[in-house]
C-alpha positions, 0 to 999 in steps of 0.5 A: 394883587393889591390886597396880597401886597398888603397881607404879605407887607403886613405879615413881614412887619409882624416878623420883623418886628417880633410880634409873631414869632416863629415856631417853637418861639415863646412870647416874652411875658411881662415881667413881674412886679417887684416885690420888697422881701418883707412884704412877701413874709409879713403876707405870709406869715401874718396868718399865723401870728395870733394875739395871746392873753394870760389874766390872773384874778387874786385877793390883793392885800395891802398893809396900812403905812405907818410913819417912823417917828424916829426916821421922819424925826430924823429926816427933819434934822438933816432938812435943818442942816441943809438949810443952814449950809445953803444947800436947799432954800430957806422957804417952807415949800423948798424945804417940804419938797426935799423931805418927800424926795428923800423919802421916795428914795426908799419909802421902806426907810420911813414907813413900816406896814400896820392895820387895818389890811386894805384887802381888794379882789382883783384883775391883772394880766398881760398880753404877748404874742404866739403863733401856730405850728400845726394845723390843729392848735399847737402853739409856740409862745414865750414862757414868760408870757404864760405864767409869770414867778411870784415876784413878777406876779407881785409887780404886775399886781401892784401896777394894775391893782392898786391904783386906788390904794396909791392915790389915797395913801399920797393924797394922805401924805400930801394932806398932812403938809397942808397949803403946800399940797399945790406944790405939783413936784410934792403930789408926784413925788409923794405918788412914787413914795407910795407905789413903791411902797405897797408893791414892795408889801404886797401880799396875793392869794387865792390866785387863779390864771388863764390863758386864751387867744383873742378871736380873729376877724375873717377881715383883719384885726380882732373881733370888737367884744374881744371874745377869748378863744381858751388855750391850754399850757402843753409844756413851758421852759424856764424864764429869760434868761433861761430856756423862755419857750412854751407850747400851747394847745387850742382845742376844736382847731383845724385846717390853722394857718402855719408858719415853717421851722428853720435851723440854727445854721440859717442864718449868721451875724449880718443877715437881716431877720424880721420879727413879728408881733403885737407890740404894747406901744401900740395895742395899749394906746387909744389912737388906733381903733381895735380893727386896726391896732391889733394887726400884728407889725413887721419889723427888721434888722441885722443879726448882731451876734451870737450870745450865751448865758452863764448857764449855756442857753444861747441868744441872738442879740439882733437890731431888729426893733421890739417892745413888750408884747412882742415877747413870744413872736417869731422871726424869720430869715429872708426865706420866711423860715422861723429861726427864733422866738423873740423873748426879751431886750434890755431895759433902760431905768427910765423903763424904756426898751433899749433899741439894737438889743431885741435877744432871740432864742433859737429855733433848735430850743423851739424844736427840742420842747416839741419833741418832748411832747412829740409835737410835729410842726406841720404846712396846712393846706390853708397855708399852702393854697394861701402861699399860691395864692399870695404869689399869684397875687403879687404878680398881678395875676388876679383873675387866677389868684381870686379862686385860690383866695377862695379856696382859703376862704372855704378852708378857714373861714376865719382866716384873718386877712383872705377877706381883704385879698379877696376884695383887693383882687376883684377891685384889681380886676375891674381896675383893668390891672390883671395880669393872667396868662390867657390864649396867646391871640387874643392876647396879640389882637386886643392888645394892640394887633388890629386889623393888620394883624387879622389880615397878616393871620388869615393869608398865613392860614391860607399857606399853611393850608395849602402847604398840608393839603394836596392840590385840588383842580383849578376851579370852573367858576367863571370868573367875575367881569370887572365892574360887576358886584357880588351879592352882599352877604345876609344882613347883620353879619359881619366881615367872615374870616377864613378858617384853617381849622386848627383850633385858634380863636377866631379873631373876628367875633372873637370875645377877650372876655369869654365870648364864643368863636362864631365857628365854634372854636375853642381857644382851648382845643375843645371840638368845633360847633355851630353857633352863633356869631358874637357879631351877628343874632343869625346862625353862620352855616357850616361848609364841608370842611367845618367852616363857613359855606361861602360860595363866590357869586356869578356875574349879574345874569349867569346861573350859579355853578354846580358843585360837584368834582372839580369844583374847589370850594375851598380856594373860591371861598379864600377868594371870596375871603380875601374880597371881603378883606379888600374892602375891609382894608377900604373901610379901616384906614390905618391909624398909626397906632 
């Protein structure tokens, strides 16, 4: 009596306290974590997101500056004056260094191109941003960083190639001048004349370009010998402010990470846009080790407004913070949906970005030069497992997001980043931080039901039973005198819990960790076999009903009862359950928890 107090105390404590719920109830999970919208869309998008080159290889010819006799003459006279009206000083070193900034106001003015021509092979080139859209190669970039216009070319020529050529033309100048070539103002003012001056008389021939992709990691970053993956030019716009859009194709590709188009109408003047890239600040620096500085940034911010060009080409002028290098890159709305191509900003004099004025060309420019190629932008299966991983993930579902990362990693080997989330799920998992669904009690039982919860569950079983099944006879066992003992069960085997057949875990035996039901239940519905008990090395006999042949014992000195009709196995092995959990209950003392 006193143990079905207990069991129905229990069972009603459980109720009341929704731990069990009724039928039909649903268990309220666990909320998932919060998880920024950035987040979210550099994770999924970061795949695509790829590191472009272009490099041109030139003959660069420089002419040798000659003074102007009578400019420099010229130049001399005015220095007198200002000496004379007090508006520089009188000292040779003032004086000097007056001249030079005036020549460096327009080197053109002093000097004029003469023999010999300096004649130098050499290098040049740029990096930007580009990102797939199928999932066999094709590319979107900007058109400005695939090939660049002569002008342009010049300029990037003359700051790359003719390092050389400036100093010693300014060490020249700076020679002439003698004991006053200490004067540090004079040598860098004195540089400036000269990289002004050969840019502007440049000449480049014999020009060849290419492009390419810098190869990824299956961890992150680029690979260390920078090895480049050659891409070909499909078709290419007009320069910003024109229609600053090109398409590439790498070839031998498949299964690519991608990222989804949008539409114009997706997003209007204050929604927040994110960009992504590669932006120069960082990839040209020496403070951040390859690996690492060669992962693309997320920025964001406000869309601004709508803007247009005399010629009709649209732009969004967004606060959302980019530099060179960025040029190419995508920008998504909230949704992760691609509704630009970042292209260019404003620059200061200084040369410096102009911050709140990143321009962006729309998403339908994009889409109306891959259809001139009939290029379909298309989800790849890696993207797509990668995504349903990613949520899984983000949910602290580990255990059940660590295959599907796996899944990606079989897909695409050189994924970028599916290595880490990898690595960060099993450490997750052994960190006791996962989050999977699993069976509903072993959930309850190791999360905090103990025994109270066992007992509650068994004498439920035991109604539930009772309540499916016709009544048998009244058993003929003879009952058990007081202060007789039963015969212990087989050594190593602990307390057996009653079986109701319908396919629960057991909760005694029972593994959270994948062991096996002592009965042979499966937790998932499979058919029930005879194994052995997780508590015990010794086989559990199986009764008629499919549960364990428990049969009460006699008092000390009867003859054991025959079976046969009349004789209900199945209440007497209840009874002799509910002994065992009396004594249970003895041996566990509730510990407030």
């Amino acid at each position: 009596m006193q143990a079905r107090t207990t069991v129905a105390a229990g069972l009603a404590g459980l109720v009341l306290t929704g731990v069990l719920a009724s039928p039909g109830t649903a268990l309220a999970a666990p909320k998932d974590p919060e998880v920024p919208v950035g987040t979210r869309l550099a994770a999924r998008t970061h795949p695509a997101v790829q590191l472009t080159s272009v490099s041109y290889a030139a003959d660069v010819a420089v002419p040798t500056p000659v003074a102007k006799p009578q400019a420099i003459r010229s130049l001399t006279m005015q220095g007198v004056e200002a000496v004379q009206s007090g508006k520089i000083s009188s000292d040779d070193n003032s004086i000097y260094r007056w001249v030079v900034q005036q020549m460096a106001r327009n080197p053109g003015r002093y000097f004029s191109p003469g023999k010999p021509e300096r004649v130098v092979k050499a290098t040049a080139g740029g990096l930007c941003t580009g990102w797939w859209v199928t999932p066999d190669g094709y590319m979107v970039t900007a058109a400005h960083c695939v090939g660049q216009e002569d002008a342009e070319l010049a300029r990037t020529f003359a700051s790359q190639a003719l390092d050389k050529i400036n100093k010693k033309d300014a060490a020249d100048l700076v020679a002439g001048l003698g004991e006053f070539a200490s004067d540090d103002e004079i040598v860098r003012t004195a540089a400036k004349i000269f990289q002004v001056w050969n840019a502007d008389n440049i000449k480049i021939r014999n020009v060849e370009s290419s492009l390419s992709l810098l190869q990824s990691l299956p961890g992150g970053g680029v690979d260390k010998t920078a090895k480049a993956v050659p891409i070909e030019l499909v078709a290419k716009g007009t320069v910003y402010p024109g229609k600053d859009v090109a398409i590439l194709k790498a070839n031998g590709m498949s299964n690519l990470p991608t990222v989804p188009l949008g539409a114009d109408s997706d997003v209007r003047v204050g929604d927040t846009l994110y960009i992504s890239g590669f932006p120069g600040t960082v990839t040209q620096t020496s403070i951040f080790n390859i690996e690492s500085k060669l992962e693309p940034a997320f920025t964001e911010g406000p869309y601004n407004a709508a803007r247009q060009t005399p010629e009709g080409v649209p732009y969004i002028q967004t606060q959302a913070p980019s530099y060179p290098g960025n040029s190419g890159g995508p920008v998504f709305s909230r949704d992760g949906k691609v509704i630009g191509i970042l292209v260019g900003g404003l620059i200061q004099q200084d040369g410096g970005s102009t911050e709140g004025e990143s321009f962006v060309l729309p998403v339908g420019v994009v889409k109306e030069k891959l259809n001139e190629k009939n290029i379909k932008p298309a989800e790849s299966v890696t993207t797509r497992s990668y995504n349903e991983a990613l949520e899984l993930f983000f949910a602290d579902h580990y255990s059940e997001a660590l295959p599907k990362f796996r899944e990606v990693q079989a897909l695409h080997p050189n994924h970028p980043y599916v290595a880490r989330y990898i690595s960060d799920s099993q450490q997750a998992i052994t960190a006791g931080r996962d989050r999977s669904s699993s069976p509903i009690l072993p959930w309850l039982l190791w999360g905090g039901g103990g025994l109270a919860l066992v007992v509650a569950l068994g004498a439920l079983a035991a109604v539930l039973r009772r309540r499916r099944r016709p009544k048998a006879p009244a058993p003929s066992f003879p009952q058990i005198p007081y202060g007789a003992h039963q015969v212990p069960p087989p050594a190593g085997h602990g307390p057996v819990p009653y079986d109701d057949r319908s396919g629960r875990y057991d909760p005694y035996g029972a593994d959270p960790y994948g062991g096996h039901d002592p009965y042979g239940a499966d937790p998932y519905g499979g058919p029930r076999q005879p194994v052995h008990s997780r508590r015990s090395p010794h086989p559990l006999p199986m009764g008629p009903e499919g549960g364990p042949a428990v049969a009460p014992q006699p008092p000390y000195g009867q003859a054991p009862p025959r079976s046969g009709p009349g004789a209900d196995t199945r209440i007497a092995g209840l009874e002799a359950e509910l002994e065992r959990l009396r004594r249970d209950i003895g041996r566990h003392p509730d510990d407030g928890r």
